[in-house]
ZADO-784348 format. One record per residue (C-alpha): residue number from 1; residue in one letter; x, y, z. Coordinates in steps of 0.5 Angstrom, whole numbers. Layout:
! residues N
REC seq type  east north    up
REC NUM    a     X     Y     Z
...
This chain:
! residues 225
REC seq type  east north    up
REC   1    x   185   233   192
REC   2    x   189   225   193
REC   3    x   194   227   186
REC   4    x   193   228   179
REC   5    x   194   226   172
REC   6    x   195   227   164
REC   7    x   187   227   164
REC   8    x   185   230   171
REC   9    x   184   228   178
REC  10    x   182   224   184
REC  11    x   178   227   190
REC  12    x   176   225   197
REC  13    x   168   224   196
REC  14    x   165   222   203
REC  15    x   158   219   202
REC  16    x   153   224   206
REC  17    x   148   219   208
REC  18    x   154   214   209
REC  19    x   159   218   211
REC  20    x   164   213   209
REC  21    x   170   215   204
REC  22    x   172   214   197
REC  23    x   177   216   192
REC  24    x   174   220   186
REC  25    x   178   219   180
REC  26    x   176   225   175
REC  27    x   177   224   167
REC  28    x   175   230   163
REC  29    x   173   227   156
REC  30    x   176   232   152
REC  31    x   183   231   153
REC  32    x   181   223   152
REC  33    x   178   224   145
REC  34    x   184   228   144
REC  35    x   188   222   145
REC  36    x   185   217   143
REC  37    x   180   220   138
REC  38    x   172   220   136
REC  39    x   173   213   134
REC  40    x   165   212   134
REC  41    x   160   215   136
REC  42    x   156   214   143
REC  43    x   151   216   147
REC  44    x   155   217   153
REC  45    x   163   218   154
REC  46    x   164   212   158
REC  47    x   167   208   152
REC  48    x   173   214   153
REC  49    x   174   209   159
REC  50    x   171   202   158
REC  51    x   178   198   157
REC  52    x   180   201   165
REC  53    x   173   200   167
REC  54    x   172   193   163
REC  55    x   178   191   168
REC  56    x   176   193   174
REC  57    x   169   189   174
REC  58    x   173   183   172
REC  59    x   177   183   178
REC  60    x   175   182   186
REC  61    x   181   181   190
REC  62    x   182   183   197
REC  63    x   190   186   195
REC  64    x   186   191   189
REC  65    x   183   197   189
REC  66    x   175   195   188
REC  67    x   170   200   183
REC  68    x   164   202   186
REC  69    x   161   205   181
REC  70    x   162   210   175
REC  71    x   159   216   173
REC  72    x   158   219   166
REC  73    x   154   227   168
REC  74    x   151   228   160
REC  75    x   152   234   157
REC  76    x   159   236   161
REC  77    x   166   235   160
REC  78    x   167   230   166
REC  79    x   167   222   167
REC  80    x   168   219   174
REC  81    x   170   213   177
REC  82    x   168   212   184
REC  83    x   173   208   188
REC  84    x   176   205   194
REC  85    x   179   209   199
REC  86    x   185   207   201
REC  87    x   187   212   208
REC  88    x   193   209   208
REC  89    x   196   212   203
REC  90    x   203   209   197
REC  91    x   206   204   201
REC  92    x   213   207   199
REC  93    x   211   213   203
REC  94    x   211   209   210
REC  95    x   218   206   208
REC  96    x   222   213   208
REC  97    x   219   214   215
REC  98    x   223   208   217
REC  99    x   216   205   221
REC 100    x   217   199   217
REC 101    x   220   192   220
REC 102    x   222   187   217
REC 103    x   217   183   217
REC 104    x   211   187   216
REC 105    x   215   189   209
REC 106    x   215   181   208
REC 107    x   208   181   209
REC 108    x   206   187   204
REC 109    x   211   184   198
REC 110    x   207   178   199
REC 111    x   200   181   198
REC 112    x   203   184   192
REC 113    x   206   177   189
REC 114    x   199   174   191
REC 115    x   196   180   187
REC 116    x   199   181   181
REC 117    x   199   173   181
REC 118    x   192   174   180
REC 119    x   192   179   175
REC 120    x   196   174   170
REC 121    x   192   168   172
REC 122    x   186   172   169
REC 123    x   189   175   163
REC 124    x   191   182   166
REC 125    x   198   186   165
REC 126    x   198   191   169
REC 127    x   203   195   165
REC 128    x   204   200   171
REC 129    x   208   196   177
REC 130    x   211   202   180
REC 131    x   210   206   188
REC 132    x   205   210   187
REC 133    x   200   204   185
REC 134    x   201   200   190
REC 135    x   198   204   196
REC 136    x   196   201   203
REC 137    x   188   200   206
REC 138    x   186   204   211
REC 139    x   188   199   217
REC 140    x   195   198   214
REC 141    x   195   191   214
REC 142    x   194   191   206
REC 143    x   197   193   200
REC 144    x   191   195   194
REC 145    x   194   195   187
REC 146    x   190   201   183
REC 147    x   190   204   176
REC 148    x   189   200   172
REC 149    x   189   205   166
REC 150    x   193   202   161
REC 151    x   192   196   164
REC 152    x   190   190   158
REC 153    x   187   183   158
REC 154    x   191   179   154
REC 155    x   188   173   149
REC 156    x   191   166   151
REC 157    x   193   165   143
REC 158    x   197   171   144
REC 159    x   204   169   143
REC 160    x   207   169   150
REC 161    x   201   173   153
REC 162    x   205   179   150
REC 163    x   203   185   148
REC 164    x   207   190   142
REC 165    x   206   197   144
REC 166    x   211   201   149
REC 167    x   207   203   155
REC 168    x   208   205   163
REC 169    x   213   209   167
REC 170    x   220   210   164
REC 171    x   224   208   170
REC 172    x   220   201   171
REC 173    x   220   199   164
REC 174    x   223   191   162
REC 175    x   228   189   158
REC 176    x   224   187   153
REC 177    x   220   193   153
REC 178    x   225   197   152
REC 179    x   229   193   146
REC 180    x   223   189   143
REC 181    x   218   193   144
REC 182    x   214   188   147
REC 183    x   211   188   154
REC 184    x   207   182   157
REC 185    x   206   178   165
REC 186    x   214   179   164
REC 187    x   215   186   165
REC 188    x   210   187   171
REC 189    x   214   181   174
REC 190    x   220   186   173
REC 191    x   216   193   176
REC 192    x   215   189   182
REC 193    x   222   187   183
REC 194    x   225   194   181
REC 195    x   219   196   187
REC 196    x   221   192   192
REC 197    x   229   194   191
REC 198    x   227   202   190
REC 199    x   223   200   197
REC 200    x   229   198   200
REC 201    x   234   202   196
REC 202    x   231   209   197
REC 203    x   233   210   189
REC 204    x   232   205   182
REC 205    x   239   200   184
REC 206    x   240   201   176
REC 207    x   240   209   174
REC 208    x   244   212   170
REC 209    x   246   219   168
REC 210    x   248   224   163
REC 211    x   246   223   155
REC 212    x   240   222   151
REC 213    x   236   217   156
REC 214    x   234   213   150
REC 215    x   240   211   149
REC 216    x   243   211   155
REC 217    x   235   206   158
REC 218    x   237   202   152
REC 219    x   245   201   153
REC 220    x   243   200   161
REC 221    x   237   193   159
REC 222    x   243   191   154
REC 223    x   248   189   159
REC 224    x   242   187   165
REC 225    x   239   182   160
């Protein structure tokens, strides 16, 4: 098992002919109709994951994990997403190693910028810029940008490529997220520089303890914005 979330987990699958590996991302269709509801009815549950499938076709980059192909076994609870296989792991894992010099993470936060870049030229928001999405590629010479779950592709006529609904990971979340409740190209910039600073820092530079932590993120991105 690679890791695990809210709606189930990633194995390494390896191809029995090929012998080549992949990373096999399993969702379980119940608990998605419990979150997202039976909207429509549909023959097969790949609707439950259209929007991150949707997205990952769209894309072909060399600093983004590729789709290769999605599996939904009829009359079972479980749909699968078989994707690339990225040996080397969260590149954060590598910097609490101290194996990293200067220039190698230059060159790792430049894929980056080049990869999220591309995503925003082409109607993407990420929404969930943090350590454990950017991973590394099996030669470690370059970052993949992965999880695109609650990734959406914004419409040019949107008012400044915002979208308006609270989504991602506490730590990582914008200014404008937290305090208006709108969520655009911006807060993925923002993730992107809490990520290299939490790369270099060890810890998220703004943390705050003690209280009610709406409060205390909301008090915090008053005086940064």
């Amino acid at each position: 098992e690679l890791g695990r979330g809210s709606f189930g987990a990633v194995q390494l699958a390896v191809d029995a002919e090929t012998g080549l590996e992949y990373a096999v991302k399993e969702f379980s269709k119940r608990r998605l109709i419990k979150k997202y509801g039976q909207q429509q009815q549909q023959d097969d549950g790949l609707w439950l994951i259209r929007n991150e499938v949707a997205i990952m076709k769209k894309v072909k980059h060399p600093n983004i994990v590729k789709l290769r192909e999605v599996l939904d076994v009829v009359g079972e609870d479980s749909l699968y997403m078989v994707l690339e296989y990225c040996r080397g792991g969260p590149l954060i894992v590598l910097k609490e190693d101290n194996s990293l010099p200067i220039d190698m993470c230059r060159k790792y936060f430049r894929q980056l910028i080049i990869g999220i870049d591309y995503l925003h030229r082409n109607m993407i928001i990420h929404h969930d810029i943090k350590p454990d999405n950017i991973l590394l590629s099996s030669d470690r010479k370059q970052i993949k940008i992965a999880d695109f779950g609650i990734s959406a592709i914004f419409n040019k006529q949107l008012e400044n490529n915002q979208v308006k609904q609270i989504i991602g990971s506490p730590a990582f979340l914008s200014p404008e997220l937290i305090l208006e409740g709108k969520s655009g190209t911006e807060s993925d910039i923002w993730a992107m520089g809490l990520f290299i600073s939490l790369f270099f820092f060890l810890h998220i530079v703004h943390s705050v303890r003690g209280g009610d932590s709406s409060v205390r993120w909301r008090d915090l991105y008053k005086e940064v914005s």
